[in-house]
Steps between C-alpha positions, in 0.01 A plus 500: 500500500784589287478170290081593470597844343771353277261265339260812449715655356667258254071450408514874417752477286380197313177676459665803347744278300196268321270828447816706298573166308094500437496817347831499291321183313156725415762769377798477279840561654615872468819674481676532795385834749657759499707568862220810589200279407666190684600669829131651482374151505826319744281443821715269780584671782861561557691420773870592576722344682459571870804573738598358834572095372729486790348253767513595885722205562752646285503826464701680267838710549771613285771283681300170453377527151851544405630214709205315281668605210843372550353123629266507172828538256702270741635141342574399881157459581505167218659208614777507264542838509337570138175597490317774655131640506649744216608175269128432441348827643716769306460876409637487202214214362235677641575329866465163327787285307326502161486147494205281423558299837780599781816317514562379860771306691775346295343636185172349514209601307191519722146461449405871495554877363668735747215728580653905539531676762295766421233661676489157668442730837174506419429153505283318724702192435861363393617256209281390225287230709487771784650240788651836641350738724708736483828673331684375794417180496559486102877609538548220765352201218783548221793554772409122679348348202749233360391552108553878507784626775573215700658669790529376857352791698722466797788492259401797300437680887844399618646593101336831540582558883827475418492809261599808742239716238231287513554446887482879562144584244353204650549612881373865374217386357420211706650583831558211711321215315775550194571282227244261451262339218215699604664826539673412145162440345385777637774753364434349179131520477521923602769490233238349274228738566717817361433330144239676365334566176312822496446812309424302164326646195204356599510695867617842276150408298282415762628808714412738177787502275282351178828502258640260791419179281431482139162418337606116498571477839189664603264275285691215631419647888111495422546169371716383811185667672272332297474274208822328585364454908887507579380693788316234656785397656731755435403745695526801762837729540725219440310345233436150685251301716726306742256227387648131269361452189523194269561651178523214271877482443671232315783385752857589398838426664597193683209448711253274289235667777496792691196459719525899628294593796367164586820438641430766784127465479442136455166626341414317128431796368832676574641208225729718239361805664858787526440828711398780270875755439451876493538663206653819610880449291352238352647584175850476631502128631443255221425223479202433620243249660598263798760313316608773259295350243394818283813673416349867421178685614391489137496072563377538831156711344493225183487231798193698655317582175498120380349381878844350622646163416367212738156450593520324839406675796531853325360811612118601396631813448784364180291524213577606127514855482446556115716818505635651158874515425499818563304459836769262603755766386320751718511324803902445479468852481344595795698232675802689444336779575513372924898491455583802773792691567834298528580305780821575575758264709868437401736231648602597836828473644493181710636485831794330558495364112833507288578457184581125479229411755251633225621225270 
């Protein structure tokens, strides 16, 4: 059912897409609208972001998101003691590292772009080729993988166990079952789901403050909306379909392929096809694209508006959008325009950590 409506829906949008482009051709390009005339005409329905992301299986309380906290800035959960979800996940870089591709165990550059943190509650699944269910399961994959973290997981139990701190918060939290990898990727994930991006200009604007975002960014929303068809897969509160998409990208990094979703799938057309990233704080996480291949949003739109960059197996839906420069300047705009309030989370004091053991 839901995979029925979704293709009636991208048809509706394809429709309304190829009719505006049909009737820009019969009339010459105008000035851009002014903000009254183009929130008269802005049309999508808006949708904020709901609350209650915290599943029944974990259930959120004070004591456990902040025992999250300390494990997601914690070196010890690496196997050399250097890297923690924070290294590639960080505040500070939008909860990515910045980087076109993450750096991983022993200083290796991996295949992909560390996807932030953000909103990422709301997904339905984890990592770019969605092999993750869950935000538990996702913390468990970089802790025992041997290119990211490389850590032992009874070692990093008994390392941790032997912490007095960590002993007590995990008995409080967890009772009797204690320190163990699910009960550590669990902290983490609740953690995880206190980073959100809300209360942007575009929530101020949709909610009825109309000086919110400036005339550019709201002709670049009725373009998102429309001519541009961003929203075809960027959509709903978090600005994403949970869905994979093969966009057309030109593979960067040291992977000579990155075959995406197939390798969950084993479907054909998964090939090159990368689970579609919110754009809530999207503004704050560059760069972009699986393997950090666009380096700002302004690339990212030029990438769209020329149809993407390889042909093979490529979405219907990448096509040359024939925007303006100024169209392309409007949709940065409105992009920015998602970055919400700031997400707040300093460097904890970790349990049982001195000075020379952060070295």
């Amino acid at each position: 059912m839901k995979s029925f409506f979704y293709s009636i829906l991208c048809s509706l949008f394809l429709f309304a897409c190829s009719g505006e482009k049909k009737d820009q051709s019969a009339e010459p390009q105008k000035e851009p609208a002014s903000v009254a005339k183009v929130a008269k005409e802005e049309s999508h329905k808006y949708e904020p972001l709901p609350e209650g992301v915290f599943p029944q299986g974990n259930p959120w309380s004070q004591d456990k998101e902040d025992l999250g906290k300390l494990l997601y800035f914690d070196p010890r959960l690496s196997g050399d003691n250097s890297i923690s979800c924070a290294t590639c996940h960080h505040p500070d870089k939008g909860w990515g590292d910045g980087l076109p591709r993450a750096i991983g165990f022993g200083g290796k550059e991996l295949g992909r772009h560390s996807p932030t943190v953000i909103n990422s509650a709301y997904y339905e699944v984890q990592f770019w080729d969605g092999r993750a269910p869950s935000l538990e399961e996702q913390a468990k994959g970089p802790i025992q993988a041997a290119g990211e973290m490389n850590q032992n997981v009874e070692e990093l139990v008994q390392e941790l166990g032997a912490i007095p701190e960590y002993k007590d918060r995990f008995a409080k939290v967890f009772g009797d079952s204690g320190i163990t990898l699910d009960n550590i990727a669990a902290a983490i994930a609740t953690f995880e789901r206190t980073v959100i991006s809300k209360n942007s200009a575009y929530d101020k604007y949709m909610q009825g403050d109309k000086s919110a975002m400036s005339a550019s960014a709201v002709n670049g929303m009725n373009l998102f909306f429309g001519k541009a068809k961003c929203s075809i897969c960027h959509n709903g509160p978090a600005f994403t379909d949970s869905g994979f998409h093969n966009l057309g990208v030109k593979q960067q990094g040291p992977l000579a392929e990155d075959p995406g979703r197939f390798n969950v799938s084993k479907d054909p057309a998964d090939k090159g096809a990368f689970k579609t990233p919110g754009l809530r704080g999207v503004s704050l996480s560059a760069p972009y694209m699986h393997d950090g291949s666009e380096a700002t949003l302004k690339d990212v739109i030029d990438f769209y508006n020329r149809g993407g960059d390889v042909a093979e197996n490529r979405s219907a839906f990448i096509t040359p959008l024939e925007l303006s420069d100024q169209e392309v300047l409007d949709l940065v705009e409105f992009l920015k325009a998602l970055e919400g309030e700031p997400i707040k989370a300093s460097m904890p004091a970790l349990p049982g950590m001195t000075d020379a053991s952060k070295k």
